[in-house]
Short mmCIF file of the C-alpha atoms (twelve columns), coordinates in Angstrom:
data_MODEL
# 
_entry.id   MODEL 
# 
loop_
_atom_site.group_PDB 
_atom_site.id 
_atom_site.type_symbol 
_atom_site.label_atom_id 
_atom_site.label_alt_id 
_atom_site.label_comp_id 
_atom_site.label_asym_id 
_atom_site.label_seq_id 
_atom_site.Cartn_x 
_atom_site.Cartn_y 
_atom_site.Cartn_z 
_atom_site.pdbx_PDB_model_num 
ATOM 1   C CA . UNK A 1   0.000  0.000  0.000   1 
ATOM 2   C CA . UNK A 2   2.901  2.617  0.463   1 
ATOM 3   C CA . UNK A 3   4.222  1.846  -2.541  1 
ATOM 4   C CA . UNK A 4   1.315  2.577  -4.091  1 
ATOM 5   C CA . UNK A 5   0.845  5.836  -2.300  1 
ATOM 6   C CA . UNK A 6   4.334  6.577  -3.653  1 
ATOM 7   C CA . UNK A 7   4.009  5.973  -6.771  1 
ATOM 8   C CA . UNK A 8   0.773  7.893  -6.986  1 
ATOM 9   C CA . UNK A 9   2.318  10.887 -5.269  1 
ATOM 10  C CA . UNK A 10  5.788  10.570 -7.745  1 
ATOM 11  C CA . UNK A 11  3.533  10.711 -10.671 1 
ATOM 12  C CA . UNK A 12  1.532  13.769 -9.099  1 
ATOM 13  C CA . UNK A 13  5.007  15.533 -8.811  1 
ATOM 14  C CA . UNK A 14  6.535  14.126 -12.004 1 
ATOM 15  C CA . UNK A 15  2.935  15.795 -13.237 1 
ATOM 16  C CA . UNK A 16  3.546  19.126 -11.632 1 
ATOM 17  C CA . UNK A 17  7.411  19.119 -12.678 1 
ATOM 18  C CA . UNK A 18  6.819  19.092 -16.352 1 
ATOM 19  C CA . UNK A 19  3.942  21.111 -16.007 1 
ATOM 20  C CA . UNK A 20  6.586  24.017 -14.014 1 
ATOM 21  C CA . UNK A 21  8.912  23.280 -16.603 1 
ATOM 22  C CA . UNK A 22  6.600  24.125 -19.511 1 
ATOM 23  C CA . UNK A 23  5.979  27.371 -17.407 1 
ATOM 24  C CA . UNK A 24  9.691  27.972 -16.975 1 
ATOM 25  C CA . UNK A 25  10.072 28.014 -20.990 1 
ATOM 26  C CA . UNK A 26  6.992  30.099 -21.534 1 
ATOM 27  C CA . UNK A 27  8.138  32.549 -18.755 1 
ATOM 28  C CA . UNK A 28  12.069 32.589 -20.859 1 
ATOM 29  C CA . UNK A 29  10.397 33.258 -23.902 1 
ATOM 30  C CA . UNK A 30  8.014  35.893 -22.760 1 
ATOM 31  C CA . UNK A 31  10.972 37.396 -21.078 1 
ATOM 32  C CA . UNK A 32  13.039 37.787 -24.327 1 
ATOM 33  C CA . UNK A 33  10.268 38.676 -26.083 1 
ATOM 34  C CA . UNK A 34  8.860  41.807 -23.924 1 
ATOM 35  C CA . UNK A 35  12.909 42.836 -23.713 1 
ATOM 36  C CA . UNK A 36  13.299 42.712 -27.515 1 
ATOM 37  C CA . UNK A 37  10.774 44.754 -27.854 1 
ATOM 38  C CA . UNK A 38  12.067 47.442 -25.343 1 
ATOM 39  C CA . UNK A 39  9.264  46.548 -22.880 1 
ATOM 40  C CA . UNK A 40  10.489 44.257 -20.235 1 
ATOM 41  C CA . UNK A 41  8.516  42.897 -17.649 1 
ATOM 42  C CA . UNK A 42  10.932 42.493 -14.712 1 
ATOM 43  C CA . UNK A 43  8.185  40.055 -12.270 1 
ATOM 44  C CA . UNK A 44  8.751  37.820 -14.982 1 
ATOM 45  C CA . UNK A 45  12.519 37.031 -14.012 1 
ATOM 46  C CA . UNK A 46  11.606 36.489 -10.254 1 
ATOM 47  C CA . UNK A 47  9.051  34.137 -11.165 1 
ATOM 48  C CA . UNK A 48  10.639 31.966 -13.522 1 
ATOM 49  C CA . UNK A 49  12.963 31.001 -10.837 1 
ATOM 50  C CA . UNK A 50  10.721 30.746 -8.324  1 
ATOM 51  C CA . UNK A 51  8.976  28.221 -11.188 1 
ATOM 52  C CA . UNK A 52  12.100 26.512 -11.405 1 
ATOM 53  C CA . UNK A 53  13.079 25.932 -7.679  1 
ATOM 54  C CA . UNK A 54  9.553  24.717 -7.588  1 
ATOM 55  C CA . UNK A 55  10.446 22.200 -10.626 1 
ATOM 56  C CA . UNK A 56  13.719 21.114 -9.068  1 
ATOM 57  C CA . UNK A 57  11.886 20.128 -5.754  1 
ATOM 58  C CA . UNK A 58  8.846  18.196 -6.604  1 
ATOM 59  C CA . UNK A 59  11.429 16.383 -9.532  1 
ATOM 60  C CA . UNK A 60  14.264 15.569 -6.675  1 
ATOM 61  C CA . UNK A 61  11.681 14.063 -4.390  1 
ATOM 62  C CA . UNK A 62  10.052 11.933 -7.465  1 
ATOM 63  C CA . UNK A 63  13.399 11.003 -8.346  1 
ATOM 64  C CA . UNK A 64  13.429 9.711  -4.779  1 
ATOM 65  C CA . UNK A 65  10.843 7.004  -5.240  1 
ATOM 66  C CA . UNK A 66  12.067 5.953  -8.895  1 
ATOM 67  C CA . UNK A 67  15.737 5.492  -7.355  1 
ATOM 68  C CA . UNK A 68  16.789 8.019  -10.407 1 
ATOM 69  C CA . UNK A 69  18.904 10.125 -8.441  1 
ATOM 70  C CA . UNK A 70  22.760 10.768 -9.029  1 
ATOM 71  C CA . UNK A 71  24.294 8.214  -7.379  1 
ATOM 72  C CA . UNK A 72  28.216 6.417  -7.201  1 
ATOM 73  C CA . UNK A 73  27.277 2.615  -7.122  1 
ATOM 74  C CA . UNK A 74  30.542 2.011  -7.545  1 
ATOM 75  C CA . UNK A 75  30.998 0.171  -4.177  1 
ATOM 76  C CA . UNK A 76  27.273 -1.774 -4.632  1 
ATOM 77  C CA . UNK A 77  27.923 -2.841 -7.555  1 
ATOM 78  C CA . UNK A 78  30.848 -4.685 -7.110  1 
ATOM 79  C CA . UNK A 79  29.335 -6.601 -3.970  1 
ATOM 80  C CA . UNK A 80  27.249 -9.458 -3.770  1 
ATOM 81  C CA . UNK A 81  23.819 -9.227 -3.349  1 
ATOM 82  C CA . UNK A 82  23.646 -9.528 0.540   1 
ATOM 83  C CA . UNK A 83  26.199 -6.922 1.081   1 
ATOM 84  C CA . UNK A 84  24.437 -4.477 -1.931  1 
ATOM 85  C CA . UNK A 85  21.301 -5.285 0.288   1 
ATOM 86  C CA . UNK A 86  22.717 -3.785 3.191   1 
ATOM 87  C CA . UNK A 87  24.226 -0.609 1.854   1 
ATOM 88  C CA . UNK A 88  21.056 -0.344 0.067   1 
ATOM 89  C CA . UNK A 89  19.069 -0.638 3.644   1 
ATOM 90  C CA . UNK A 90  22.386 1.643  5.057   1 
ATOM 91  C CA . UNK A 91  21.411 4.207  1.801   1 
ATOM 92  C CA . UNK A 92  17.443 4.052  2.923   1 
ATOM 93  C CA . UNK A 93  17.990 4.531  6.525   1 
ATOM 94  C CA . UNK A 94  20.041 8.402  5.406   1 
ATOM 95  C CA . UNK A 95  17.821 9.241  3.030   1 
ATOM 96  C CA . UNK A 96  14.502 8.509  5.180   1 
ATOM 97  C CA . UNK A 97  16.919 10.569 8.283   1 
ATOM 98  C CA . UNK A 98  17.711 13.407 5.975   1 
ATOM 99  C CA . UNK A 99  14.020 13.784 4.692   1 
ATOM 100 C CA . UNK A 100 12.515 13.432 8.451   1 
ATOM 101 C CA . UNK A 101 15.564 16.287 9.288   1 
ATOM 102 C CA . UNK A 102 14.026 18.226 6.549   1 
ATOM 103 C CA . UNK A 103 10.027 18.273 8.231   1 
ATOM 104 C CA . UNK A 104 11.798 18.932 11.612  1 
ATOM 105 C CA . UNK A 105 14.013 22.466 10.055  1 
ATOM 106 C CA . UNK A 106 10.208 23.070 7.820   1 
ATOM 107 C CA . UNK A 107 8.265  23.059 11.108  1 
ATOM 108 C CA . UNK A 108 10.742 25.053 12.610  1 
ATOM 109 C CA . UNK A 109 11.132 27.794 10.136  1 
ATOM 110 C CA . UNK A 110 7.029  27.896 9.320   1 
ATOM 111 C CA . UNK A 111 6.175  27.298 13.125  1 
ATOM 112 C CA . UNK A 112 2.836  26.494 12.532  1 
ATOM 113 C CA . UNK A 113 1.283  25.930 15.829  1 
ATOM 114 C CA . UNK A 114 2.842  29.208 16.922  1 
ATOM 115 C CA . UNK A 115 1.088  30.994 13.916  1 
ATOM 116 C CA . UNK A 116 -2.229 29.311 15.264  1 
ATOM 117 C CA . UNK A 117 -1.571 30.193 18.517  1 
ATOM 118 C CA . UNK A 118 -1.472 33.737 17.646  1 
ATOM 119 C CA . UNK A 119 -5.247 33.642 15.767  1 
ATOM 120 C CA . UNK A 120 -3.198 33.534 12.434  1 
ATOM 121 C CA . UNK A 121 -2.069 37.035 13.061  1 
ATOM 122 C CA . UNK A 122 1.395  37.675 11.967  1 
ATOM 123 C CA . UNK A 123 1.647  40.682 13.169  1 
ATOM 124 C CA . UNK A 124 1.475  39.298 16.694  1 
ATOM 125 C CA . UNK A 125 3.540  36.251 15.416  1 
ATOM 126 C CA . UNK A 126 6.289  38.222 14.498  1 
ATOM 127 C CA . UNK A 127 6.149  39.632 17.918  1 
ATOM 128 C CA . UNK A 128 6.003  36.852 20.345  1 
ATOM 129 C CA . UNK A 129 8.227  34.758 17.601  1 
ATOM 130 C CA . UNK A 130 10.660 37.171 16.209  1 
ATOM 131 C CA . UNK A 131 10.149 35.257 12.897  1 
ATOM 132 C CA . UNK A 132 9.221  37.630 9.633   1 
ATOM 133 C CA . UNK A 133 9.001  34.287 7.079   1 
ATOM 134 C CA . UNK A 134 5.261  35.711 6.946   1 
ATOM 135 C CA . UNK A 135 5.985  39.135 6.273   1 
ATOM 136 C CA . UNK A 136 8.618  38.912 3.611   1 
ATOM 137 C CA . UNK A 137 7.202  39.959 0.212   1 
ATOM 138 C CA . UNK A 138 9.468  38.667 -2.984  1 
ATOM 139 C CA . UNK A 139 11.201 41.659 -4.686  1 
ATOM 140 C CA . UNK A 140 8.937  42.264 -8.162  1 
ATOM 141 C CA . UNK A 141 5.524  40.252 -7.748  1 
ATOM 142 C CA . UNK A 142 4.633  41.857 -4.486  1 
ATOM 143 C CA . UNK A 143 4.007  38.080 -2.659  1 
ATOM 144 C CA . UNK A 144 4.511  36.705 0.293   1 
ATOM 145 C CA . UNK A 145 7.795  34.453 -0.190  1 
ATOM 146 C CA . UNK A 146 6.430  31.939 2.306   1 
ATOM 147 C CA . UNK A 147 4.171  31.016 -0.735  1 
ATOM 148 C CA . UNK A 148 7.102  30.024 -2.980  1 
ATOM 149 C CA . UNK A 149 8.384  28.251 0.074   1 
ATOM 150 C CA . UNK A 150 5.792  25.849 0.705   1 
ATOM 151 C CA . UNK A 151 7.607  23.821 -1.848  1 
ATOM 152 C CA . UNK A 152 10.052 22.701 1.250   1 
ATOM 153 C CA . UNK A 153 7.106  21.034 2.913   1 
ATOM 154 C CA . UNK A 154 5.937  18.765 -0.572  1 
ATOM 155 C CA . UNK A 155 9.283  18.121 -0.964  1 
ATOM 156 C CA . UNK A 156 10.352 17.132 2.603   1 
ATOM 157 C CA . UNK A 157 6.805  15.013 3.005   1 
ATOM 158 C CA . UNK A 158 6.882  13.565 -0.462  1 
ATOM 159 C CA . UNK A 159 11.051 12.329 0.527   1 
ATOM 160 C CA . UNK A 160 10.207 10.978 3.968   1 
ATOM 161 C CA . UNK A 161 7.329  9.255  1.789   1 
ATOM 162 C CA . UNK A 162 9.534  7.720  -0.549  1 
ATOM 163 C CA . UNK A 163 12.180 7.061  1.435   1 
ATOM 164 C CA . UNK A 164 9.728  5.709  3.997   1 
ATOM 165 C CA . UNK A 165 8.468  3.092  1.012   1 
ATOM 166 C CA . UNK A 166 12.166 2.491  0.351   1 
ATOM 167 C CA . UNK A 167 12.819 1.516  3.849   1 
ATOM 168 C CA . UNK A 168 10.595 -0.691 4.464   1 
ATOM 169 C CA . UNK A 169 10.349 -2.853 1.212   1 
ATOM 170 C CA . UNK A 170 11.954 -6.212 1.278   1 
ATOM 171 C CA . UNK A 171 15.598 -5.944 0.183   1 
ATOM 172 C CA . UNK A 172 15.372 -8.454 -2.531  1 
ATOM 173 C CA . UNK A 173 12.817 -6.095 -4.349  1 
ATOM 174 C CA . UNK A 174 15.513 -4.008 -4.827  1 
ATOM 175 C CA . UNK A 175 16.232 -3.125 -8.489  1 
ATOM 176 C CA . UNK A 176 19.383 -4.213 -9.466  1 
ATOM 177 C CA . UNK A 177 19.431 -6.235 -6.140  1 
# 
């Protein structure tokens, strides 16, 4: 069943990630465009790489699930399949670590029972917190950044997901196990 739910939620991303990087290109284009033409529209800059961060995230944490990640295998490779098994496991148990790391520093930089706690006002957040991550607005689109930021929390849920599915397969069902 986690499997499943991970390879549902990679597809979702992969879905998203090509969708962002058809944006990315549109964004480029419209960019060179307006400047040819002596008329450049300077939000669109900002948000193309906003677009792309947002790309880059949801396609590292699909990459997660389909094991397509950069990766030396050097050392697995040359073992035999009980000893690629366990540095496979080792490689799991990091990557699951790393991705429950990255909820903990998310719901430490958000604080979202804080924010609650405060009746969703940030002004009296920012006071009782001394955190501004809701008041920061991005340089040309006039935004909150926190909005473009949100992409930490898919991509630290969706890694502890697929690391999570990793972890607790069966060894053998590894590929290239």
């Amino acid at each position: 069943m986690l499997y499943r739910l991970s390879a549902a939620w990679a597809k979702i991303e992969l879905g998203c990630a090509a969708f962002l990087a058809l944006g990315v290109t549109v964004l480029i284009l419209l960019n060179v465009v307006t400047r040819t033409a002596g008329n450049a529209l300077f939000w669109v800059d900002e948000l193309a790489i906003y677009t792309m961060a947002w790309m880059t995230f949801l396609g590292a944490s699909a990459s997660l699930h389909y094991r397509t990640a950069v990766a030396i295998t050097l050392l697995p490779d040359a073992l035999p399949p009980r000893a690629r098994a366990v540095i496979l496991k080792t490689v799991d148990a990091m990557v699951f670590a790393f991705a429950l790391m990255m909820v903990w520093f998310c719901w430490r930089w958000f604080m979202p029972l804080e924010l609650f706690r405060a009746g969703l006002d940030t002004i009296a957040f920012q006071g009782t917190t001394f955190n501004f991550i809701y008041a920061e607005p991005t340089s040309t689109l006039g935004v909150p950044k926190y909005l473009f930021w949100l992409v930490m929390w898919l991509f630290a849920l969706g890694a502890t997901l697929h690391s999570a599915m990793h972890l607790l397969r069966p060894p053998l069902s590894e590929p290239g196990a």
